[in-house]
N, C-alpha and C positions, 0 to 999 in steps of 0.2 A: 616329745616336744621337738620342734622342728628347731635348726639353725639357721642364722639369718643367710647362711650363704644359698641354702634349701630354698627359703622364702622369695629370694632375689632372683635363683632360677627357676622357679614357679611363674612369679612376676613375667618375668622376662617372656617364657612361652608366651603367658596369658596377651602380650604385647603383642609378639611378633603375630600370630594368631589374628587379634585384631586388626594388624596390620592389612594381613592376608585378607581376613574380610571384607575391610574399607575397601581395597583395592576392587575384590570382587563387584561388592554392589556399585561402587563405582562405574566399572568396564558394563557391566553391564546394563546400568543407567542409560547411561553413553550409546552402546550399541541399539536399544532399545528408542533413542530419542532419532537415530539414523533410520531407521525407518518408518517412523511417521511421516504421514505428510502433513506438511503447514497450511493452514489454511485461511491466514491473514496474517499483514505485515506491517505494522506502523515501521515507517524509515524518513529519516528526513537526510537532506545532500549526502551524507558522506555515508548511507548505509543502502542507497539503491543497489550497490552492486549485491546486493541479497533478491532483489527481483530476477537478474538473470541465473544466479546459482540455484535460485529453486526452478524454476521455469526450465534447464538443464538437468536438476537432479530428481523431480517427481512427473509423473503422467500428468498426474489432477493438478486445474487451475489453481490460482489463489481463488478465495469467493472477497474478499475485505482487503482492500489496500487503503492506508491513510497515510499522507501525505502531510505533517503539522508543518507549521511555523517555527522555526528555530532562527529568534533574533540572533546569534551571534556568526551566523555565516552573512559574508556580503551578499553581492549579485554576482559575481565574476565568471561564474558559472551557472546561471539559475537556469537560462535559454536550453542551453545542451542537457540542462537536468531535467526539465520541464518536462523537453521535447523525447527523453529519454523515458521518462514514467510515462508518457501517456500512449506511446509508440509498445510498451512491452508490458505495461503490469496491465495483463487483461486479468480482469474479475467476475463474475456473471452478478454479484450481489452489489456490491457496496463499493463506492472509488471517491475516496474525499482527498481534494490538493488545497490545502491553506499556505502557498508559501511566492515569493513575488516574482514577478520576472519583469523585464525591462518591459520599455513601450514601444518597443520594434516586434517585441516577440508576436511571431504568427505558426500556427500549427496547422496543415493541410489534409491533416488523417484522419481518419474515421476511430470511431471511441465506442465500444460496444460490442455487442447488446451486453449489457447491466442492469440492475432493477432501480437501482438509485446512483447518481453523479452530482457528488457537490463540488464546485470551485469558491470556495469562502475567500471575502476578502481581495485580490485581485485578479478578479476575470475582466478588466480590462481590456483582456486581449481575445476575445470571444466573439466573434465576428455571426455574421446571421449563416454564412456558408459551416460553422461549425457547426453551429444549433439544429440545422439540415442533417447533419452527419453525426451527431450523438445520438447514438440508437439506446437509449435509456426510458425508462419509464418514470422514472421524478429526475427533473434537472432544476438543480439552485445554481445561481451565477450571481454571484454578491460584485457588485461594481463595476458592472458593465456598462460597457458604453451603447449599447444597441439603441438604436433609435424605437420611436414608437412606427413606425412604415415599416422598419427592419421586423419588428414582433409580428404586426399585423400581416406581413410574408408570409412570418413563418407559420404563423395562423392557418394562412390559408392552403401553403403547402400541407402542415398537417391535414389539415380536413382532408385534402384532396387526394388521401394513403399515401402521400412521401415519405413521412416518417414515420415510427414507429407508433404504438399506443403510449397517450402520455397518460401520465396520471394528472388531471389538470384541477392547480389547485390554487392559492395565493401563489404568482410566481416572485421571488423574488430579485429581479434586473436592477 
C-alpha cells in the first residue's frame, strides 16, 4: 500500500508532466498557426493595421476582405481609414466596406481587379470616375449619389472595353 507522501509525489510528476505537455502542444500550435497563410480578414477601424502585417509577412494575397460597421467608433478618422483599406487591402475575390465616411471623402485610386466589391450602406462618395476604375466583376454601391447620365457614361464606357467584364445584373445605386 502506498503512502500518501508516495501518492503526492506520483501526483505531482503526473502534473508537472502535463504541464510539460500543455506547453508543448501549445508552442507548437502557435509555431504551426506562424506559418499559415491568411486568407481573409474581417477588421473594422482599429484592427486594419492587420492588413499591412499580413501583406508584409506572407507572399499570397488576402482573397476576402470585410470591412463591417462597428457603431461605437465616431468618424474622426473614417477618411484616412477608408482611404487606407482601399489603397492596400488588395483581394482578387471578395472586398465588402460597410462602414461611414464624411461627405468630403474622395478616393482617386484604382480598386482591383477582384470578382466581387460591395460598398454597403455609404457609398456616397462613389463618384462615375471611381466606377471607371473599379476593375471588379459584380459592383454593389448602396447610396450613392450617381446620377442617371453618370450610369449611362459609365454604360457606354463599359461597352466601349474601358472597363473591365461586369457581371451585369439588378445594380444596386
Amino acid at each position: 500500500m502506498l503512502k500518501l507522501s508516495q501518492i503526492v509525489k506520483k501526483l505531482l510528476k503526473v502534473r508537472f508532466t502535463l504541464k510539460k505537455l500543455r506547453k508543448s502542444v501549445i508552442n507548437t500550435f502557435k509555431n504551426s498557426l506562424q506559418n499559415l497563410d491568411i486568407n481573409g480578414l474581417i477588421a473594422d477601424r482599429k484592427g486594419i493595421w492587420a492588413i499591412d502585417w499580413i501583406n508584409n509577412r506572407q507572399e499570397k494575397m488576402l482573397e476576402r476582405f470585410v470591412w463591417p460597421k462597428n457603431p461605437k467608433y465616431n468618424n474622426s478618422n473614417a477618411d484616412e481609414t477608408v482611404d487606407h483599406v482601399l489603397r492596400n487591402a488588395r483581394v482578387p475575390l471578395f472586398c465588402t466596406i460597410d462602414d461611414n465616411v464624411s461627405d468630403d471623402f474622395k478616393f482617386n485610386g484604382k480598386l482591383g481587379p477582384m470578382k466581387q466589391l460591395f460598398i454597403r450602406s455609404y457609398g456616397h462618395w462613389v463618384t462615375l470616375n471611381n466606377l471607371m476604375n473599379f476593375d471588379s466583376i459584380t459592383i454593389g454601391v448602396d447610396g450613392s449619389r450617381l446620377s442617371v447620365p453618370d450610369l449611362f457614361s459609365f454604360l457606354r464606357h463599359w461597352r466601349t472595353g474601358g472597363s473591365p467584364p461586369i457581371d451585369v445584373s439588378i445594380p444596386a445605386f
